[in-house]
Each structure stands twice: as structure tokens, then as C-alpha cells.
N, CA, C and O atoms as CSV, one atom per row, in Angstrom:
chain,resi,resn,atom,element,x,y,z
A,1,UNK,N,N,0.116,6.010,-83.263
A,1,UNK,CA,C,0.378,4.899,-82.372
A,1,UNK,C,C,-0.282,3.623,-82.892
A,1,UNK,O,O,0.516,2.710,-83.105
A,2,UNK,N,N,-1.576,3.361,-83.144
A,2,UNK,CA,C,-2.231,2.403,-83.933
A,2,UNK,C,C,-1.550,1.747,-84.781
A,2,UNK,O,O,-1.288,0.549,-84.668
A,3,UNK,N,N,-0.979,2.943,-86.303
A,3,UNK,CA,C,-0.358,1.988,-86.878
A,3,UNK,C,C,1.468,1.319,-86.698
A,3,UNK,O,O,2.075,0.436,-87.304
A,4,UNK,N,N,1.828,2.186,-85.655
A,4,UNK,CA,C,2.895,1.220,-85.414
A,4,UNK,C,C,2.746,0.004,-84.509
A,4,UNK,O,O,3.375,-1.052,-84.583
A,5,UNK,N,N,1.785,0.352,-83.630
A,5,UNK,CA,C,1.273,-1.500,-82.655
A,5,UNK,C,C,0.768,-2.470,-83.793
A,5,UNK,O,O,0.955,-3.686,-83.746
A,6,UNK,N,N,0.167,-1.878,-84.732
A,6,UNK,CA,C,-0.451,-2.623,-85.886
A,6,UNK,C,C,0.585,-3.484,-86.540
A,6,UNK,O,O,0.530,-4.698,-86.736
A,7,UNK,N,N,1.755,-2.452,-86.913
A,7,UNK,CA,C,2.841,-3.712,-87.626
A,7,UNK,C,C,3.948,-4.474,-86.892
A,7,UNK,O,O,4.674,-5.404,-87.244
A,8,UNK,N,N,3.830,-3.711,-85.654
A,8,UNK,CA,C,4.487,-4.128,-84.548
A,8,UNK,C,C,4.255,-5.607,-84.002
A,8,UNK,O,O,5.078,-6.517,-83.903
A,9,UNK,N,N,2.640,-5.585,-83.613
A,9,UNK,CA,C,1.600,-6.472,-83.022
A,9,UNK,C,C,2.088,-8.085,-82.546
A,9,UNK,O,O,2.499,-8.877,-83.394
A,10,UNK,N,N,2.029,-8.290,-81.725
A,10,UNK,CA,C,2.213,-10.146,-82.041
A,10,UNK,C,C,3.441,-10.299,-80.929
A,10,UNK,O,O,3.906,-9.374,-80.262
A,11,UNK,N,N,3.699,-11.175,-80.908
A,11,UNK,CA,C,4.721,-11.726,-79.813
A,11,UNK,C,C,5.974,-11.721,-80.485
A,11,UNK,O,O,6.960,-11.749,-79.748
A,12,UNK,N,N,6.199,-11.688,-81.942
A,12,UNK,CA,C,7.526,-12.037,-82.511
A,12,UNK,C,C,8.204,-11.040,-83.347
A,12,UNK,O,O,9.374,-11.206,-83.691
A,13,UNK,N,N,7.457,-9.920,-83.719
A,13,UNK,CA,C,7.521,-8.825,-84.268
A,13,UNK,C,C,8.685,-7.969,-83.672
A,13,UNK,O,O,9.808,-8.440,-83.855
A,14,UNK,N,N,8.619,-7.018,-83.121
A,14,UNK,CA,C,9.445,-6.585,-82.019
A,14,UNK,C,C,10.874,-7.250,-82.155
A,14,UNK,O,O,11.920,-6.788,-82.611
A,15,UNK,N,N,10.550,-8.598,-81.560
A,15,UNK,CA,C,12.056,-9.264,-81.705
A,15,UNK,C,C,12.893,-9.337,-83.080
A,15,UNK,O,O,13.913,-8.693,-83.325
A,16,UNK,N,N,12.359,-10.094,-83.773
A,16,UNK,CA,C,12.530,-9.962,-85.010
A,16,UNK,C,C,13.515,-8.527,-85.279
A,16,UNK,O,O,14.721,-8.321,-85.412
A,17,UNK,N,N,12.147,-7.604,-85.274
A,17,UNK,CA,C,13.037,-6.489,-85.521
A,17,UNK,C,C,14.595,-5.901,-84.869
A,17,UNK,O,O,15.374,-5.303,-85.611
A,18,UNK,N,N,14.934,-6.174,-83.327
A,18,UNK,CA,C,15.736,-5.951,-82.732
A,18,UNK,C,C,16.416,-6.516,-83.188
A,18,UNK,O,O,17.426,-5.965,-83.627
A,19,UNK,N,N,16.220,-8.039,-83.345
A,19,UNK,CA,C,17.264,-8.719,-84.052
A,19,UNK,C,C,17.952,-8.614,-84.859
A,19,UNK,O,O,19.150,-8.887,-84.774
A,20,UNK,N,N,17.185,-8.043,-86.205
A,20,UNK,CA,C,17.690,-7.536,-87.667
A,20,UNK,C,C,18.654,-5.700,-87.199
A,20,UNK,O,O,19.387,-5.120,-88.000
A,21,UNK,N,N,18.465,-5.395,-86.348
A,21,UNK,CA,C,18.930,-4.476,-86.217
A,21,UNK,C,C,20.531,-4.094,-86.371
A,21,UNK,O,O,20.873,-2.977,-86.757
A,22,UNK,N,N,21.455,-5.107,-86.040
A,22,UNK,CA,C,22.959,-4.753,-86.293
A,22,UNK,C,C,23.099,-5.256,-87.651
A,22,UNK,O,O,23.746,-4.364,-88.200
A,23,UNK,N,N,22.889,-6.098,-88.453
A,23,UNK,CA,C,22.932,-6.465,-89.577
A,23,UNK,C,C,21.967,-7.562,-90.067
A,23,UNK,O,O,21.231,-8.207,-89.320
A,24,UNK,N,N,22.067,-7.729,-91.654
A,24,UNK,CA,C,20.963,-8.742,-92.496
A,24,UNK,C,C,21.231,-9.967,-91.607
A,24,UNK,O,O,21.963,-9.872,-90.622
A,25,UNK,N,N,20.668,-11.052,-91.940
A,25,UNK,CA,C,20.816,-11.884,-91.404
A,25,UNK,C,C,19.842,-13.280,-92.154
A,25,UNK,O,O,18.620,-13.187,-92.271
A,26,UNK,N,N,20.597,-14.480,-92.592
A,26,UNK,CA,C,19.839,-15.620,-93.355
A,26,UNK,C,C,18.770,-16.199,-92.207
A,26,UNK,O,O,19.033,-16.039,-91.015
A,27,UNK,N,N,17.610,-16.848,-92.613
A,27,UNK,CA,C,16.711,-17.399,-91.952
A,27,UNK,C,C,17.204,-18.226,-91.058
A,27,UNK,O,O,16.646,-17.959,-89.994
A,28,UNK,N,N,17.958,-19.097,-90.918
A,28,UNK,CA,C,18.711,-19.814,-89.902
A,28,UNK,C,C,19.051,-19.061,-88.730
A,28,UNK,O,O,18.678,-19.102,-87.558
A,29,UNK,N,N,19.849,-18.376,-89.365
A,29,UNK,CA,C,20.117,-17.800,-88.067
A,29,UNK,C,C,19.505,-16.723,-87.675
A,29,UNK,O,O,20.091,-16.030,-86.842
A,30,UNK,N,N,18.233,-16.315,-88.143
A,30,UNK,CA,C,17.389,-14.955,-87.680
A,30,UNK,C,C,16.439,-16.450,-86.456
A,30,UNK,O,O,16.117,-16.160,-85.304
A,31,UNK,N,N,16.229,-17.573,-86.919
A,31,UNK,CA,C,15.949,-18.344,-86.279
A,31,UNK,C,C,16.569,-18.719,-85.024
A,31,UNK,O,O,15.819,-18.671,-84.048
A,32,UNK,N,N,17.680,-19.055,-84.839
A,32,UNK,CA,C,18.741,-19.383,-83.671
A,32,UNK,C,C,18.801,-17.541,-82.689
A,32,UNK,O,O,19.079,-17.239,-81.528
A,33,UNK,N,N,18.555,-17.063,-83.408
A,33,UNK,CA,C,18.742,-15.847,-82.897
A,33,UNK,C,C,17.383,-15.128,-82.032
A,33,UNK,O,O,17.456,-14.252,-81.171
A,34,UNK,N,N,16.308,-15.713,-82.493
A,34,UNK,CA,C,15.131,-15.136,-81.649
A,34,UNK,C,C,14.552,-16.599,-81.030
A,34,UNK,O,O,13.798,-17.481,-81.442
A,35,UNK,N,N,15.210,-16.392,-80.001
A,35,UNK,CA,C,15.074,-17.894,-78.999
A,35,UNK,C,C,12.952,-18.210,-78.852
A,35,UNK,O,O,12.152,-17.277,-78.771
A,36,UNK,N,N,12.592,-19.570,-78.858
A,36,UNK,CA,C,11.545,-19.836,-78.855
A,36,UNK,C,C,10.429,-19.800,-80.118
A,36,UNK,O,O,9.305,-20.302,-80.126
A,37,UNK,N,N,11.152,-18.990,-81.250
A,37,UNK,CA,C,9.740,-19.001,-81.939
A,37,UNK,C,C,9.999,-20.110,-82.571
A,37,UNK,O,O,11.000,-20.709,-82.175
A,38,UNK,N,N,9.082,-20.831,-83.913
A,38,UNK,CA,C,8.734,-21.620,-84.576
A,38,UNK,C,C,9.420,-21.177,-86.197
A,38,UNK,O,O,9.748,-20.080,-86.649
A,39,UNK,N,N,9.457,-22.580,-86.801
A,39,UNK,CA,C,9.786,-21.910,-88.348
A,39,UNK,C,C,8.438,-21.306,-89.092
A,39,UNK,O,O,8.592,-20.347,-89.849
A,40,UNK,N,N,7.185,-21.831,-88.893
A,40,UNK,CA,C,5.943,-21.364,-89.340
A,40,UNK,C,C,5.980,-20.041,-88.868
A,40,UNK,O,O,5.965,-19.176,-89.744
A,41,UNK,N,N,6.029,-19.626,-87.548
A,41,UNK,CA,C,5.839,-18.253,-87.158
A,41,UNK,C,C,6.852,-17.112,-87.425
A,41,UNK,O,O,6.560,-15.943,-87.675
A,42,UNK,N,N,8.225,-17.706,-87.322
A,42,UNK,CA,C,9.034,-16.705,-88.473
A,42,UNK,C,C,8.873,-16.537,-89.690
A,42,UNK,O,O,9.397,-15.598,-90.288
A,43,UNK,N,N,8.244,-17.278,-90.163
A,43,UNK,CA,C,8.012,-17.499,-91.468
A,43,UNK,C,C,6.874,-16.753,-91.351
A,43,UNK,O,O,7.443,-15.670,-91.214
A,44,UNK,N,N,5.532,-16.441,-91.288
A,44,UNK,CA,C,4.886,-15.701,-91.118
A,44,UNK,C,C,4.651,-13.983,-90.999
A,44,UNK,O,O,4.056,-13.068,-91.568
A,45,UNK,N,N,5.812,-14.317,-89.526
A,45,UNK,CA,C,5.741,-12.566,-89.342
A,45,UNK,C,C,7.203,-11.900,-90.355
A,45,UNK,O,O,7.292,-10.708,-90.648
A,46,UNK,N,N,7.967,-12.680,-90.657
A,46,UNK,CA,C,8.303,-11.851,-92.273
A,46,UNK,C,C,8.020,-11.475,-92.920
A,46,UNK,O,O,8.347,-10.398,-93.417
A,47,UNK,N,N,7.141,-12.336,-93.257
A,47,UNK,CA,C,5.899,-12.127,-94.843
A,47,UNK,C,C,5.099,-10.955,-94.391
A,47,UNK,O,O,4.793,-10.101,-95.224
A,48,UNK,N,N,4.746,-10.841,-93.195
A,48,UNK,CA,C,3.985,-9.369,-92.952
A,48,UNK,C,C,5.273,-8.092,-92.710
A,48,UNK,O,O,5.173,-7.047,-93.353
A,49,UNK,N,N,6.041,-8.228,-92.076
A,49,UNK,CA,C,6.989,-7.178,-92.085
A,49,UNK,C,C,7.257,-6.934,-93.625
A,49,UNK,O,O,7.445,-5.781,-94.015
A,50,UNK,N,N,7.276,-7.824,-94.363
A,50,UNK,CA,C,7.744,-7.244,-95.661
A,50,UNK,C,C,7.005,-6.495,-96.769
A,50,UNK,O,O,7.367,-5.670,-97.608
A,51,UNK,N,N,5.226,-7.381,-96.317
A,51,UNK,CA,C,4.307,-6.738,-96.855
A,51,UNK,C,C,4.256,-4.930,-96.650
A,51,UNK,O,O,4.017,-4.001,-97.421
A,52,UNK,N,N,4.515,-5.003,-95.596
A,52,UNK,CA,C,4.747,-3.268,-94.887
A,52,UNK,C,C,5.734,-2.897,-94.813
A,52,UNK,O,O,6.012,-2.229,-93.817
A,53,UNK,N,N,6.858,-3.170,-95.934
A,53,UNK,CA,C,7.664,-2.421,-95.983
A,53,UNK,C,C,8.992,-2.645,-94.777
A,53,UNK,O,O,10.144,-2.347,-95.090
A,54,UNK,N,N,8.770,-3.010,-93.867
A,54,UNK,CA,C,9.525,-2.707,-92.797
A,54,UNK,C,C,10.667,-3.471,-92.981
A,54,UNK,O,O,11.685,-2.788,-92.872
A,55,UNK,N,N,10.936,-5.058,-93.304
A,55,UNK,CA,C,11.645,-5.898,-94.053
A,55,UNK,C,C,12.124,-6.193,-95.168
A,55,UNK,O,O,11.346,-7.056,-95.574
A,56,UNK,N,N,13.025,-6.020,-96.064
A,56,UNK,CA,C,13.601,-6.718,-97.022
A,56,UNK,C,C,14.003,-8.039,-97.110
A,56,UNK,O,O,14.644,-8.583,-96.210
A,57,UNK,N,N,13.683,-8.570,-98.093
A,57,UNK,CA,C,13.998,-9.994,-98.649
A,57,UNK,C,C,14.886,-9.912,-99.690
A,57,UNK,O,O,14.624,-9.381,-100.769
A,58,UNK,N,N,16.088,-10.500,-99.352
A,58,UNK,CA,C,17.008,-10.299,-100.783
A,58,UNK,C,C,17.439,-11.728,-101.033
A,58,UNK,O,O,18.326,-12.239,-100.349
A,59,UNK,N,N,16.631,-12.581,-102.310
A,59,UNK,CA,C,17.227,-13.676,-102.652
A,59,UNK,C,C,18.214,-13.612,-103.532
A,59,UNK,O,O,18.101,-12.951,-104.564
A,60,UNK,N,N,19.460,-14.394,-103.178
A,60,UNK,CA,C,20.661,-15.033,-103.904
A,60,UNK,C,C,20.665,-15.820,-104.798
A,60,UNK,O,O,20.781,-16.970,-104.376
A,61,UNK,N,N,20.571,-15.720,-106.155
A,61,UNK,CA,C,20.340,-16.382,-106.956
A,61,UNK,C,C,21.888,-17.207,-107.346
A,61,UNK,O,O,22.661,-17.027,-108.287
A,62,UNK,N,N,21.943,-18.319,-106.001
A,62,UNK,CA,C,22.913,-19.320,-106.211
A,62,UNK,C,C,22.931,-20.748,-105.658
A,62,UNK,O,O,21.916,-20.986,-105.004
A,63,UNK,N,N,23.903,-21.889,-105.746
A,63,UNK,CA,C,23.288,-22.912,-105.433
A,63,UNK,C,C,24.534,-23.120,-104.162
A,63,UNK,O,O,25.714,-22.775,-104.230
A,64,UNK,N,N,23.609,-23.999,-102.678
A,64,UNK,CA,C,22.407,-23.555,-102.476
A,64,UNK,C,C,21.998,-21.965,-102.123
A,64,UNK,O,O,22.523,-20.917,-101.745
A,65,UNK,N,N,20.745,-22.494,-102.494
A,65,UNK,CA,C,19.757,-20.768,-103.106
A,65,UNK,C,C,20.396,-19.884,-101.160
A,65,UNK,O,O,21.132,-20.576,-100.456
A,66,UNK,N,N,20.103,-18.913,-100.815
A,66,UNK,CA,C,20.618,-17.945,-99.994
A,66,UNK,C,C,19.379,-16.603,-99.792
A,66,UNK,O,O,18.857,-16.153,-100.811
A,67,UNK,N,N,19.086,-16.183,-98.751
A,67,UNK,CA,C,18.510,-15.353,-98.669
A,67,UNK,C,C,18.443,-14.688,-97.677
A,67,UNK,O,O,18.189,-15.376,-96.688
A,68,UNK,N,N,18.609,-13.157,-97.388
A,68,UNK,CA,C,18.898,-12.982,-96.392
A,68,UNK,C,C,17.407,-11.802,-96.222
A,68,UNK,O,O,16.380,-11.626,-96.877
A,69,UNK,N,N,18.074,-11.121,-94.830
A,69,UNK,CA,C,17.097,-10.250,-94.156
A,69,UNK,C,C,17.093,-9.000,-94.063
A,69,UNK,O,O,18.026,-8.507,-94.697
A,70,UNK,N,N,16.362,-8.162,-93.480
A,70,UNK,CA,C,17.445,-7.126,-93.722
A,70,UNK,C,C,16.064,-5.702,-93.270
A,70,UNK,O,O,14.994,-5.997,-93.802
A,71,UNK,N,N,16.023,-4.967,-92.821
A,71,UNK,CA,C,15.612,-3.727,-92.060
A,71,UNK,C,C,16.088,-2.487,-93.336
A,71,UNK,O,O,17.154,-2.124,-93.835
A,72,UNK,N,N,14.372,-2.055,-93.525
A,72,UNK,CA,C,14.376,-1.098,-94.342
A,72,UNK,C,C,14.848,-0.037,-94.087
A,72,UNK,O,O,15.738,-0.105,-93.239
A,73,UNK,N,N,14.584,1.170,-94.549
A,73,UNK,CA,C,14.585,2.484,-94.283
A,73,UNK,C,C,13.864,2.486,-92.617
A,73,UNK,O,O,14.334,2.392,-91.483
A,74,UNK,N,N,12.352,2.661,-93.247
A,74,UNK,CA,C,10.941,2.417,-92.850
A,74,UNK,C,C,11.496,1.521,-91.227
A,74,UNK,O,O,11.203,1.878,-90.086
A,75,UNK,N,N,12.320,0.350,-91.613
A,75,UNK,CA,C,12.002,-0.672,-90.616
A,75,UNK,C,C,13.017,-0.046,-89.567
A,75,UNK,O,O,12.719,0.038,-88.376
A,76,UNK,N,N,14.525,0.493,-90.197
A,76,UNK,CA,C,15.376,1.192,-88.784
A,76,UNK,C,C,14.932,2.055,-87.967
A,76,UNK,O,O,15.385,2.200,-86.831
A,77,UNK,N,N,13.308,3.212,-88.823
A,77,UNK,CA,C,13.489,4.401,-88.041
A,77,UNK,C,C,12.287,3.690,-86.705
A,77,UNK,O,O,12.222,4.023,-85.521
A,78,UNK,N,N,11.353,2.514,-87.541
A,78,UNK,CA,C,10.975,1.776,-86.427
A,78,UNK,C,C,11.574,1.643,-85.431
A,78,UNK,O,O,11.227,2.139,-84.360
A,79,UNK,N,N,12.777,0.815,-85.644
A,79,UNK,CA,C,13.053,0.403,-84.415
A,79,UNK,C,C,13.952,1.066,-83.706
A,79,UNK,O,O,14.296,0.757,-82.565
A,80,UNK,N,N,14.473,2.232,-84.507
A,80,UNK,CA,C,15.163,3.505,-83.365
A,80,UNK,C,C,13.841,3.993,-82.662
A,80,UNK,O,O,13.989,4.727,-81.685
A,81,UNK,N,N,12.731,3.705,-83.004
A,81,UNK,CA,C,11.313,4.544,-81.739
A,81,UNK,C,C,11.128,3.773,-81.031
A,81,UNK,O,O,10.348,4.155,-80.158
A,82,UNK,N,N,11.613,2.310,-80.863
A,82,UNK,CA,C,11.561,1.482,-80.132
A,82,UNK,C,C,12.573,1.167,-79.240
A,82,UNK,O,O,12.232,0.446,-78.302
A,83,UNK,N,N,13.529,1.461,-79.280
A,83,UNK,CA,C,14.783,1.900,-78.250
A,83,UNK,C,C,14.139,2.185,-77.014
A,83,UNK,O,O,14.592,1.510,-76.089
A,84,UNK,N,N,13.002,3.163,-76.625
A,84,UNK,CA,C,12.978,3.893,-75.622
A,84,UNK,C,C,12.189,2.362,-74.864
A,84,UNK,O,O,12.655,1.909,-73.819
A,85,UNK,N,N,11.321,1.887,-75.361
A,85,UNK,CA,C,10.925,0.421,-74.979
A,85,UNK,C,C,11.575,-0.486,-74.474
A,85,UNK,O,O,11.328,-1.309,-73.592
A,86,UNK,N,N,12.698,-0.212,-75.295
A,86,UNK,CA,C,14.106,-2.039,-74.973
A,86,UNK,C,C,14.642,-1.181,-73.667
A,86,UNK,O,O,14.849,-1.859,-72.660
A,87,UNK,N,N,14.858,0.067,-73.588
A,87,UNK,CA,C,15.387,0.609,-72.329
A,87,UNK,C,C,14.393,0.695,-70.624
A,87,UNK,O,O,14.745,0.768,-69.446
A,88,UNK,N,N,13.116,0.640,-71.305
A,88,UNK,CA,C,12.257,0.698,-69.949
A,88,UNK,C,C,12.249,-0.697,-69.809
A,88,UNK,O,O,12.346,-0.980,-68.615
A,89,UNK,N,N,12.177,-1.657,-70.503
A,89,UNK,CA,C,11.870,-3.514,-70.258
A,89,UNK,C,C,13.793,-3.387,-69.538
A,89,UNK,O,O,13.684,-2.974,-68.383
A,90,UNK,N,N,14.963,-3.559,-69.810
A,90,UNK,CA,C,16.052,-3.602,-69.217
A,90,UNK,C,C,16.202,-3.139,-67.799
A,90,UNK,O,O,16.810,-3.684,-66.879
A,91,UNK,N,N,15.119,-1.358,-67.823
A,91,UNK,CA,C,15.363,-1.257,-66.159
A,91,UNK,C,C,14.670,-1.777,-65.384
A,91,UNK,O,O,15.052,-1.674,-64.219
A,92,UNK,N,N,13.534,-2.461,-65.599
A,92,UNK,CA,C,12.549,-3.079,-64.848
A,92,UNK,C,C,12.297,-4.388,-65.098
A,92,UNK,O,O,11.260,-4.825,-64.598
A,93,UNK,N,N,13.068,-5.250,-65.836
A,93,UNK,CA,C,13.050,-6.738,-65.908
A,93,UNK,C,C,13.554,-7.379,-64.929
A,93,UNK,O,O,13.341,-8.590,-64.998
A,94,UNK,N,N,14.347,-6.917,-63.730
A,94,UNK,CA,C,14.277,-7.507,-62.434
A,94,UNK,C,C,13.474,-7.676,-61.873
A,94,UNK,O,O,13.110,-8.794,-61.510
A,95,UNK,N,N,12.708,-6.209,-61.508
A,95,UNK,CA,C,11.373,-6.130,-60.540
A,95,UNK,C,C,10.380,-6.914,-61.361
A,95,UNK,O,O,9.622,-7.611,-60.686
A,96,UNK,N,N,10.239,-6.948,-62.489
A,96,UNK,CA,C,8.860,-7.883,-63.141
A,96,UNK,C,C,9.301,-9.041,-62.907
A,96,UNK,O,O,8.661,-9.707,-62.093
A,97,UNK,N,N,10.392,-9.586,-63.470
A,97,UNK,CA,C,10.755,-11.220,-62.760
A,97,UNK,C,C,10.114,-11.414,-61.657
A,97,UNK,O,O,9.020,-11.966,-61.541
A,98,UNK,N,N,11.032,-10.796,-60.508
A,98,UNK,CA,C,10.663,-10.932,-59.170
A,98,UNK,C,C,9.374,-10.991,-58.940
A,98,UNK,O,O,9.140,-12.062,-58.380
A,99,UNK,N,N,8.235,-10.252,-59.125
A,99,UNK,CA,C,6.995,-10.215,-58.886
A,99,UNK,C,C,6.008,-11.415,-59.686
A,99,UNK,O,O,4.875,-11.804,-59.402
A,100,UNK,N,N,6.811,-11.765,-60.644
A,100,UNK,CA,C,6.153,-12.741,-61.560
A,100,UNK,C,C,6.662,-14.227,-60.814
A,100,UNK,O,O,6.045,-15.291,-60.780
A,101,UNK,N,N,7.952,-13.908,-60.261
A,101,UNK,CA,C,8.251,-15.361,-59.437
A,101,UNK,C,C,8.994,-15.844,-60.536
A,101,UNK,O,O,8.712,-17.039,-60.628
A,102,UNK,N,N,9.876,-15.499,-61.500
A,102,UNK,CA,C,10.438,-15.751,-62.439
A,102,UNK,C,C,12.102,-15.661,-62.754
A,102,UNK,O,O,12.731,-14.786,-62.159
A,103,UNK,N,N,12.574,-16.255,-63.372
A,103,UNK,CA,C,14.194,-15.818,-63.774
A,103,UNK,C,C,14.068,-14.957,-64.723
A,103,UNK,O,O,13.340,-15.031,-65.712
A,104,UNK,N,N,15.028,-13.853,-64.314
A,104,UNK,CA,C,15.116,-12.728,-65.320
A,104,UNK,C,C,15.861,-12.966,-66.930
A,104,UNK,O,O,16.961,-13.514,-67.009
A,105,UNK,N,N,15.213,-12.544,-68.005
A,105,UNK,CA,C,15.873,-13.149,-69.085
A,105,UNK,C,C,17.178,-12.415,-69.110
A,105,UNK,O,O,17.427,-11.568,-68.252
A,106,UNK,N,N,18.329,-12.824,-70.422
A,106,UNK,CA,C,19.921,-11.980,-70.123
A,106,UNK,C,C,19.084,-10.603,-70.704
A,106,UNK,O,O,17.924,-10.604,-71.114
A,107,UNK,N,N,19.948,-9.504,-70.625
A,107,UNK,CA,C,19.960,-8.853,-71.160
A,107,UNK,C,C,20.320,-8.506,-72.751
A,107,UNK,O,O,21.230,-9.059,-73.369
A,108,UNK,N,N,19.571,-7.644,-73.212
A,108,UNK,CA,C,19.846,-7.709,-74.610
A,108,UNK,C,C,20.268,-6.463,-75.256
A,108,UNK,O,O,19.730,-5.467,-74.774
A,109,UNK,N,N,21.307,-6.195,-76.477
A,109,UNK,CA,C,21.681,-5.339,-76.572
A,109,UNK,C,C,21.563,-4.402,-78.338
A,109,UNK,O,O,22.155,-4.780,-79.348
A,110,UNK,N,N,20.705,-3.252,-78.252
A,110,UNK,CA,C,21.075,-2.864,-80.203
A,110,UNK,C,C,21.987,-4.267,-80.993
A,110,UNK,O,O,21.691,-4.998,-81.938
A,111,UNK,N,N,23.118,-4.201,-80.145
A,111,UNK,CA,C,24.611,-4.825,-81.522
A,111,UNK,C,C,24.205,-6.012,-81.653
A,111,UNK,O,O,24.318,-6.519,-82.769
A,112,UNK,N,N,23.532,-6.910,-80.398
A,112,UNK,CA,C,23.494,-8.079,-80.263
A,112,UNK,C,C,23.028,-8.682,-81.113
A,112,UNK,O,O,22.959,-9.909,-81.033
């Protein structure tokens, strides 16, 4: 458990990963796609997902240059153990809204 909260860890991690989950995806739009973070902080928690394996970086050696994203081995079976997570936050993101006094975010889906 340690070391998956370990590479997990952080506020943007997680997402990230869900995100990369239906397919690679260029920095732009791994950006547009995980609403709120920063380019420093995507930029960041890549560089650690990749350090650990969990991320691939595949640069395009063309003009302009291209690079995309992309969920390892390592990084899918992650985030298939994390499924059971995205399913308990979906059944109970009403009642936590509600109690938080909050709008519930949309729902989110594997394909999405």
C-alpha cells in the first residue's frame, strides 16, 4: 500500500493517470483534459510518473517537435487497482457534495 500512495501521492497523480487511461495523449491536451492543474504541475508530476515507470514519454522527432503520453505496463495495472476507488468516489460524490455544501463534480468515466 505505501508504495502505491507513494507514486500515487499528490493531488494530480491519480487524475493524470485516469486520464491517460483510454489512450496516449499530447501535453495540451492531457492539460485541457485534467481541469485545474497548472503547466508547472503537469509538468512535474510526469517527470515523476515516468521516473517510476508508470508513464511513457514518446518524443516525435518532427517539426513541430510532438510528444505524447502514454500508461505503461506498470502504469495500466495501476490504474485497473484503482477502479475500485473511481467507483466508491462516483457512489458517494453526492452525499460528500451535499455535506460539504458543494456542487457535485460531472461524473467521470474509464473511456473518458
Amino acid at each position: 500500500m505505501d508504495a502505491a500512495v507513494d507514486v500515487i501521492g499528490g493531488r494530480w497523480k491519480a487524475l493524470i493517470l485516469w486520464t491517460l487511461h483510454a489512450e496516449p495523449l499530447r501535453f495540451g491536451e492531457l492539460k485541457r483534459k485534467v481541469a485545474g492543474i497548472s503547466e508547472k504541475m503537469l509538468i512535474q508530476a510526469l517527470r515523476e510518473l515516468e521516473a517510476d515507470e508508470i508513464v511513457h514519454r514518446e518524443v516525435f522527432h518532427e517539426i513541430p517537435p510532438k510528444v505524447e503520453y502514454s500508461l505503461t505496463d506498470l502504469g495500466q495495472r495501476l490504474n485497473t487497482a484503482l477502479l475500485p476507488l473511481g467507483d466508491w468516489g462516483e457512489e458517494n460524490m453526492a452525499g460528500i457534495a451535499r455535506r460539504r455544501g458543494v456542487t457535485p463534480a460531472p461524473p467521470h468515466t474509464a473511456s473518458a
